[in-house]
NUGU-17783 format. One line per field, with one value per atom (N, C-alpha, C): residue number from 0; residue in one letter; atom name; y, x, z. Coordinates in nm, 3 decimals. Each point is the difference from the previous one (the first is absolute). Layout:
BEGIN
k <- (NUM / ...)
r <- (A / ...)
a <- (CA / ...)
y <- (Y / ...)
x <- (X / ...)
z <- (Z / ...)
END
This chain:
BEGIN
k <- (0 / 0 / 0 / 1 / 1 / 1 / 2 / 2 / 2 / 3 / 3 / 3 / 4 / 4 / 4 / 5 / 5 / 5 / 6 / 6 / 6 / 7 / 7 / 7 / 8 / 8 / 8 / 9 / 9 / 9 / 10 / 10 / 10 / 11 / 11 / 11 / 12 / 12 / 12 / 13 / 13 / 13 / 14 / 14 / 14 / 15 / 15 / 15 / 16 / 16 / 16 / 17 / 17 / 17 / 18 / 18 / 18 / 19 / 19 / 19 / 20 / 20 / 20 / 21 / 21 / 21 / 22 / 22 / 22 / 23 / 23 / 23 / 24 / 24 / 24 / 25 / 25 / 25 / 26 / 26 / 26 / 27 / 27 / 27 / 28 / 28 / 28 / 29 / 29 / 29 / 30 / 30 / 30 / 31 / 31 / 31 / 32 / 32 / 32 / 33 / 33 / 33 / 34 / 34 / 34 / 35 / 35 / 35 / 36 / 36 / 36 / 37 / 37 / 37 / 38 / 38 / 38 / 39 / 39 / 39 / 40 / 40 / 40 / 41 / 41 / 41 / 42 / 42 / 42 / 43 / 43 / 43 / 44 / 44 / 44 / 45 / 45 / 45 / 46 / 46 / 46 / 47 / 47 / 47 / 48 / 48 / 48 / 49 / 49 / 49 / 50 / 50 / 50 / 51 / 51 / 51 / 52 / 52 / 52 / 53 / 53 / 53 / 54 / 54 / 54 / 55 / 55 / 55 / 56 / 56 / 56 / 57 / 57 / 57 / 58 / 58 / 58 / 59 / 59 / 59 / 60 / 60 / 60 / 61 / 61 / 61 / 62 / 62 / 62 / 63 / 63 / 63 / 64 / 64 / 64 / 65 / 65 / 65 / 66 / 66 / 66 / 67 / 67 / 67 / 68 / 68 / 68 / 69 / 69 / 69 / 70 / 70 / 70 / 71 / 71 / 71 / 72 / 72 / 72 / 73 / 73 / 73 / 74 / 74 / 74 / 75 / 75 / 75 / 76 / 76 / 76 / 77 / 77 / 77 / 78 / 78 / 78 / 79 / 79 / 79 / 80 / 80 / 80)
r <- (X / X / X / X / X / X / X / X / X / X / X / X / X / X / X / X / X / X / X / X / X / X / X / X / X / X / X / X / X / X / X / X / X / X / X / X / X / X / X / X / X / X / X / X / X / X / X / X / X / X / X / X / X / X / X / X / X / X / X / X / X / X / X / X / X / X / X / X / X / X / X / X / X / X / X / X / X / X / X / X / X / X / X / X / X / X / X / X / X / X / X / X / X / X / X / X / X / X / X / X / X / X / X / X / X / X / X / X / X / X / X / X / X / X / X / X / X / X / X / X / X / X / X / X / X / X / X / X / X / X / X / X / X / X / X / X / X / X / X / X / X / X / X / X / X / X / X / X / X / X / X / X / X / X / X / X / X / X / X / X / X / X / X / X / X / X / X / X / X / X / X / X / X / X / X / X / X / X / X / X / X / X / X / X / X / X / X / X / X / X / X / X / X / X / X / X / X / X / X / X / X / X / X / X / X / X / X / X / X / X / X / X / X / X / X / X / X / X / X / X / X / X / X / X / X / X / X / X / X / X / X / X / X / X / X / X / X / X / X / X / X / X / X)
a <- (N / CA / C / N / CA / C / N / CA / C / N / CA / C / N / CA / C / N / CA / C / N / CA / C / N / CA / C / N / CA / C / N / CA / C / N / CA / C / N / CA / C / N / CA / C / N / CA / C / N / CA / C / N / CA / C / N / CA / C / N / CA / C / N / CA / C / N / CA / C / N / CA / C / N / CA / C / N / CA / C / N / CA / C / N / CA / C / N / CA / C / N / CA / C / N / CA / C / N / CA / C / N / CA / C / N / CA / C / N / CA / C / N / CA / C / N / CA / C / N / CA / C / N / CA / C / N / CA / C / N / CA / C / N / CA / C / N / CA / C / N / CA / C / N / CA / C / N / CA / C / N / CA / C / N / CA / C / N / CA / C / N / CA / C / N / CA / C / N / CA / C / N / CA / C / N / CA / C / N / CA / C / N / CA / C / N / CA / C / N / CA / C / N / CA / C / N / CA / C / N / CA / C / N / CA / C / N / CA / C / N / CA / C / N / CA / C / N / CA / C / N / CA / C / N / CA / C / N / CA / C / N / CA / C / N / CA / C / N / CA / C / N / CA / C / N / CA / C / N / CA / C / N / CA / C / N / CA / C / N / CA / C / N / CA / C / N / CA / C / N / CA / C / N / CA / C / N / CA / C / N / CA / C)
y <- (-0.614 / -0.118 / -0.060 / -0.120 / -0.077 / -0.098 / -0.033 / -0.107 / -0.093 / -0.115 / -0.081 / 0.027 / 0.104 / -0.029 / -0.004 / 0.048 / 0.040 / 0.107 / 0.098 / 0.110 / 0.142 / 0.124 / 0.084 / 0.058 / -0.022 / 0.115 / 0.119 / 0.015 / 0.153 / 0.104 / -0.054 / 0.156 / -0.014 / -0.104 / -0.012 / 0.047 / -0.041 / 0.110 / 0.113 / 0.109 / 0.145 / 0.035 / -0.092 / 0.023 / -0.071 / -0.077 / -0.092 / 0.021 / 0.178 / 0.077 / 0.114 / -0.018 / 0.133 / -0.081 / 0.080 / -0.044 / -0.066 / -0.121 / -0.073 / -0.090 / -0.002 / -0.074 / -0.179 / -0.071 / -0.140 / -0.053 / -0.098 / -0.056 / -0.067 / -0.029 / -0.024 / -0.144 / -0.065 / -0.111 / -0.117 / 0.094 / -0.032 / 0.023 / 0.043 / 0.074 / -0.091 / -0.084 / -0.019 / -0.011 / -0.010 / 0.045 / -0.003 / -0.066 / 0.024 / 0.130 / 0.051 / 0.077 / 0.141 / 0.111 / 0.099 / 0.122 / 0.102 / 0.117 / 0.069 / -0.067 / 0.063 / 0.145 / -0.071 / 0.183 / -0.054 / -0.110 / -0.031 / 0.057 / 0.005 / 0.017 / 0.137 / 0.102 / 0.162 / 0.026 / -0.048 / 0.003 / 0.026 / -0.135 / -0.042 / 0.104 / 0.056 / 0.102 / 0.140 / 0.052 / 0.117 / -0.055 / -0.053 / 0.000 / 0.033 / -0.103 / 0.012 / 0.120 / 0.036 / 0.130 / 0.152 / -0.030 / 0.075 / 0.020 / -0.090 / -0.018 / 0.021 / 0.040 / 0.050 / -0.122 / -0.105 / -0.130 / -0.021 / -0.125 / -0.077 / -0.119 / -0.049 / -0.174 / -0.018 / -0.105 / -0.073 / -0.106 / -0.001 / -0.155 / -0.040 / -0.138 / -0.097 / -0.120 / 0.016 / -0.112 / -0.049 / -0.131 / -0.007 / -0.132 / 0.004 / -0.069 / -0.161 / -0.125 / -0.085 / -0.035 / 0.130 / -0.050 / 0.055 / 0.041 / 0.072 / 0.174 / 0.039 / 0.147 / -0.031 / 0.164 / 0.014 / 0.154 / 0.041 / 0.119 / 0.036 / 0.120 / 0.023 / 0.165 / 0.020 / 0.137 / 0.019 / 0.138 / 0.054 / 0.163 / -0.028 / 0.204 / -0.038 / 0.158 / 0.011 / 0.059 / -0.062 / 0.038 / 0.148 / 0.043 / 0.115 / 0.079 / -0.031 / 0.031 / 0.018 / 0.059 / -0.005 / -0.150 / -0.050 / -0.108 / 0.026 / -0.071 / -0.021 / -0.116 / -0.023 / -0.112 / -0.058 / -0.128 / -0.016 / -0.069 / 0.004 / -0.051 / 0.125 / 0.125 / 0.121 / 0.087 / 0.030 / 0.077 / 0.114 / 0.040 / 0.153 / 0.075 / 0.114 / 0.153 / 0.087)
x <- (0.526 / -0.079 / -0.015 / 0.022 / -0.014 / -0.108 / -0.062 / -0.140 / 0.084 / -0.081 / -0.028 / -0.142 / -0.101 / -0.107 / -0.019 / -0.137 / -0.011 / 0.062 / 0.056 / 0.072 / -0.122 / 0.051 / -0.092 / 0.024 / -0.092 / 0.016 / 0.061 / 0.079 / 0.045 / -0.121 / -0.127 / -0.105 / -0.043 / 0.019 / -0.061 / 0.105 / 0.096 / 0.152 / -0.050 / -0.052 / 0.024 / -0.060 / -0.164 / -0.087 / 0.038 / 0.052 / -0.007 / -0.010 / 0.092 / 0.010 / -0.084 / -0.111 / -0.129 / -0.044 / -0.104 / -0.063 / -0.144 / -0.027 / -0.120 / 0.030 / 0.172 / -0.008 / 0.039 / -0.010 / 0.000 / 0.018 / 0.130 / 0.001 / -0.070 / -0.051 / -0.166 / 0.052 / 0.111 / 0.012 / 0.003 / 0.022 / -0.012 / -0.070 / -0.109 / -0.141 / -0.060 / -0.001 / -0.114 / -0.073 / -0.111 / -0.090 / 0.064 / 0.069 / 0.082 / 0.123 / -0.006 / 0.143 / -0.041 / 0.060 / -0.007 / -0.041 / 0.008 / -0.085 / 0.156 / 0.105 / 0.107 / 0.019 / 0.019 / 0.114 / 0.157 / 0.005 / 0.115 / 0.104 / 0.007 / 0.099 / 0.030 / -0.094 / -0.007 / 0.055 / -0.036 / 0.057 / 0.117 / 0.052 / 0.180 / 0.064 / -0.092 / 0.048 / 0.024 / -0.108 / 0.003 / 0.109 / 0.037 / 0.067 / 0.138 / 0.044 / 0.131 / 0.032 / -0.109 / 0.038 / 0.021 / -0.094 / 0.032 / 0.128 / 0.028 / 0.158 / 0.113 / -0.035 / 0.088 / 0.064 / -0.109 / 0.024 / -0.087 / 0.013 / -0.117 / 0.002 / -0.096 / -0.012 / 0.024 / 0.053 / 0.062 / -0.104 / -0.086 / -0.038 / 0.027 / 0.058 / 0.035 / -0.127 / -0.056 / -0.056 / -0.016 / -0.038 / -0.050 / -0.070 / -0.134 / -0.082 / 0.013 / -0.066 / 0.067 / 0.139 / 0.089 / 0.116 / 0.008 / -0.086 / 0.006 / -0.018 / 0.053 / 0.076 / 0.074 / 0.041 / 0.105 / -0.016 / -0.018 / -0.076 / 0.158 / 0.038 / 0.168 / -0.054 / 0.003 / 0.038 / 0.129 / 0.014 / 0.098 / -0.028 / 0.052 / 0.007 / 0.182 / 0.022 / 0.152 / 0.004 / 0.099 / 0.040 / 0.031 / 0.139 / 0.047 / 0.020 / -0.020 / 0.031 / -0.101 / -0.060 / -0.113 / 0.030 / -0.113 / -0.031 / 0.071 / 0.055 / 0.070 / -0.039 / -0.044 / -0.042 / 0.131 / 0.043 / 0.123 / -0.067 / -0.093 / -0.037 / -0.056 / -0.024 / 0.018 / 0.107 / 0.023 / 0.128 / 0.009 / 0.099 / 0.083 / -0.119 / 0.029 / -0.080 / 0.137)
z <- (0.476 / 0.012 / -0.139 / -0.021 / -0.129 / 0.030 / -0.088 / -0.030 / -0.140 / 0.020 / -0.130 / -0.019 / -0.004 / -0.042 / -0.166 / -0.036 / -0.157 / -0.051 / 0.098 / -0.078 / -0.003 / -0.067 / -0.021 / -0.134 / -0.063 / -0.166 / 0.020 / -0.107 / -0.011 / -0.004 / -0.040 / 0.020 / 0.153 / 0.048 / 0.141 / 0.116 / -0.080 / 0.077 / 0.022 / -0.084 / -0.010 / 0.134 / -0.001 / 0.102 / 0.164 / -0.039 / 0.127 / 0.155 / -0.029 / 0.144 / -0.024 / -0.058 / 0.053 / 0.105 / 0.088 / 0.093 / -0.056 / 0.012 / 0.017 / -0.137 / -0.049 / -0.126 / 0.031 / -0.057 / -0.033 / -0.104 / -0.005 / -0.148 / -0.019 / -0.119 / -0.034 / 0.024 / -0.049 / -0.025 / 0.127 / 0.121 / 0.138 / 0.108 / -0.076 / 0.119 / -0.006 / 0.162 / 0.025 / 0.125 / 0.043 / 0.082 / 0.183 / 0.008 / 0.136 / -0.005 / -0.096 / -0.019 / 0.096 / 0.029 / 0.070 / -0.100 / 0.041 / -0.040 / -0.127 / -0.014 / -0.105 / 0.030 / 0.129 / 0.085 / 0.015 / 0.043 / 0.016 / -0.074 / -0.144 / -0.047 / -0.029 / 0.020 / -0.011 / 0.142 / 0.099 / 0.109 / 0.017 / -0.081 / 0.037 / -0.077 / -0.105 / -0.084 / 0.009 / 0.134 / 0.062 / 0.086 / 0.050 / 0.177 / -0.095 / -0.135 / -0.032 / -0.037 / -0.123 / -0.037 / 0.124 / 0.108 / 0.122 / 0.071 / -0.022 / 0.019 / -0.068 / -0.117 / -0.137 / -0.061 / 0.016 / -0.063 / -0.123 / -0.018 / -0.157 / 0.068 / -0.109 / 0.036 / -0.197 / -0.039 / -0.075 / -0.035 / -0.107 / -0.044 / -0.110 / -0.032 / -0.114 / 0.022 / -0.097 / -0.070 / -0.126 / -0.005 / -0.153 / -0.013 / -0.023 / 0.021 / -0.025 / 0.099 / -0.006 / 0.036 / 0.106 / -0.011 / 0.189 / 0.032 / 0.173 / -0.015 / 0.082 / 0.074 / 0.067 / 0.016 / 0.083 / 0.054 / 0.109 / 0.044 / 0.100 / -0.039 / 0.086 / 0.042 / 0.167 / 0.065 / -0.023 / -0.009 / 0.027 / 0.063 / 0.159 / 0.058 / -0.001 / -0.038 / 0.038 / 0.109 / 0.060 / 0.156 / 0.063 / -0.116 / 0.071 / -0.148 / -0.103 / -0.130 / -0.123 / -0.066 / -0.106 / -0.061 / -0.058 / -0.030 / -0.212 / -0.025 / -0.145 / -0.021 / -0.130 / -0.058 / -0.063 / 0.018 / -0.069 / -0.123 / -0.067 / -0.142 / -0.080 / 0.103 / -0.118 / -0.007 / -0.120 / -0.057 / 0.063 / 0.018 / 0.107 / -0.079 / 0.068 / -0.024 / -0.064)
END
């Protein structure tokens, strides 16, 4: 999923997928309880997946699942083992 919103700080990255977190820069009073994204984070990793975020503030996100199907999950942007 990609946004044009404001983006998320790299310190707000680290947190973004605990449970009950919110980027400060986008909280406000209609927003939900900040499970959502710990959520999407248990189900992937349950699956022997990750979730993927690129941002950089002022410029959007970009929030990418990935479960592998029939095969362990390889990152093709980290280097062999």
């Amino acid at each position: 999923m990609r946004d044009t919103g404001p983006g998320i700080s790299k310190e707000e990255q680290e947190r973004i997928f605990n449970r009950f977190a919110h980027a400060k820069s986008q909280r406000r009073a209609s927003d939900g309880m900040g499970l959502g994204l710990a959520l999407v984070k248990a189900i992937a990793e349950g699956h022997n997946g990750r979730v993927r975020l690129l941002s950089a503030e002022g410029q959007g996100s970009t929030f990418t699942i990935i479960i592998p199907i029939d095969q362990p999950y390889t990152d093709p942007e980290e280097p062999s083992r």
